[in-house]
N, C-alpha and C positions, 0 to 999 in steps of 0.2 A: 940305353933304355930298352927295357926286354918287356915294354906295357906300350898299352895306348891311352891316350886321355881325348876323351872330345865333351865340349857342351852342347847342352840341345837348349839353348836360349828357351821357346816358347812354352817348353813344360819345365824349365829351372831344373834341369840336371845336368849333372856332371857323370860322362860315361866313361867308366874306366874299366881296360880288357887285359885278361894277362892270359896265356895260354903255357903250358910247359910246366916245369918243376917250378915252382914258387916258393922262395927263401924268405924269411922276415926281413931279411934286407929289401928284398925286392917291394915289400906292402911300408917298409919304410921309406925308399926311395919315392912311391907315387905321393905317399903322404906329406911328402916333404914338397912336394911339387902342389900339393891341393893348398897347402895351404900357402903358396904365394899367390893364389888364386883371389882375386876379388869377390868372384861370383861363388865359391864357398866360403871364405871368414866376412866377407859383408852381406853380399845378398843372399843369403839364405839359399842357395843351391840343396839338392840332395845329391844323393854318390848314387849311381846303379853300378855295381861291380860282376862282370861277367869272368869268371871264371873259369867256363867250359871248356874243356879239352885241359883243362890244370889239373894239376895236384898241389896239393900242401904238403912242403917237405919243411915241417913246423913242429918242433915238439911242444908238449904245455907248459916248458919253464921257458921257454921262446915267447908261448902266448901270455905267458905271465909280465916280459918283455914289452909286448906292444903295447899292452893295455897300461903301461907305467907311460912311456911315451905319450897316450891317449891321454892319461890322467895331465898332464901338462897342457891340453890344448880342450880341456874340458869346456870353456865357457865362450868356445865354437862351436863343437860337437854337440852339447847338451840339448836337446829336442831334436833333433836333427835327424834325418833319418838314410837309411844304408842299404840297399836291395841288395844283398847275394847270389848269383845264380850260379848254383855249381853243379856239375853233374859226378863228382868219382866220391864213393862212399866214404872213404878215410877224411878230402875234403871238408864233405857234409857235417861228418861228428867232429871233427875240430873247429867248422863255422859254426855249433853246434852250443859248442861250450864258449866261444868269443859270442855271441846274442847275448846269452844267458849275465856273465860277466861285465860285458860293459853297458847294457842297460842298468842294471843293479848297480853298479860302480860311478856312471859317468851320466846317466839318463841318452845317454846314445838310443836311438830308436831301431835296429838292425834285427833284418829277416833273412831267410834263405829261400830260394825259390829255385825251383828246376827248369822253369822256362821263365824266357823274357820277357812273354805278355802276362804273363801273374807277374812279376818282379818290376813291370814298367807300370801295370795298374795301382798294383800297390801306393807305390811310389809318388803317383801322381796322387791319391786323394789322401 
């Protein structure tokens, strides 16, 4: 496992860290793990996903990929919401175009944020 996952019980998130090169295997591995998660498919958890010190090594028919995957587990995701925080520009314009996509696709609620107190404010209201 090349991620971390932790929950923060009191404000209902789910935190997950990845730093390094990031493969779509790799955001499918965590996702395969959220969702044997109680506290995401029943209690309404949110994601804050830090991706700082990452990159996306993801092309867009990769992201065409995840969001099919997503499309499978939609009537978990569906309002739910997803903080991003990434700092490497290529990252940014590919979280960029997955917001855009799987809100319109999936009602996924997903922002991107360059620090983790806008991305944990967010999140919490």
């Amino acid at each position: 496992m090349r991620f971390s996952i932790s929950i923060d019980h009191k404000h209902k998130i789910i935190r997950y860290k990845h730093s390094g090169i990031i493969q779509s295997e790799d955001i499918e591995e965590a996702w395969a793990k959220f969702l044997k998660m109680p506290e995401f498919t029943q209690m309404n958890y949110d994601l804050l996903s830090d991706y700082r010190h990452g990159r996306f090594n993801i092309v867009q028919s990769q992201l065409v990929h995840i969001i099919e995957f997503l499309q499978a587990v939609e009537p978990i995701i569906k309002g739910k919401k997803q903080a991003l925080i990434v700092d490497d520009p290529y990252s940014v314009a590919a979280s960029m175009i997955f917001v855009k996509e799987v809100y319109e696709k999936l009602g996924f609620i997903v922002k991107v944020f360059a620090t983790e107190e806008a991305a944990f404010n967010w999140i919490r209201y």
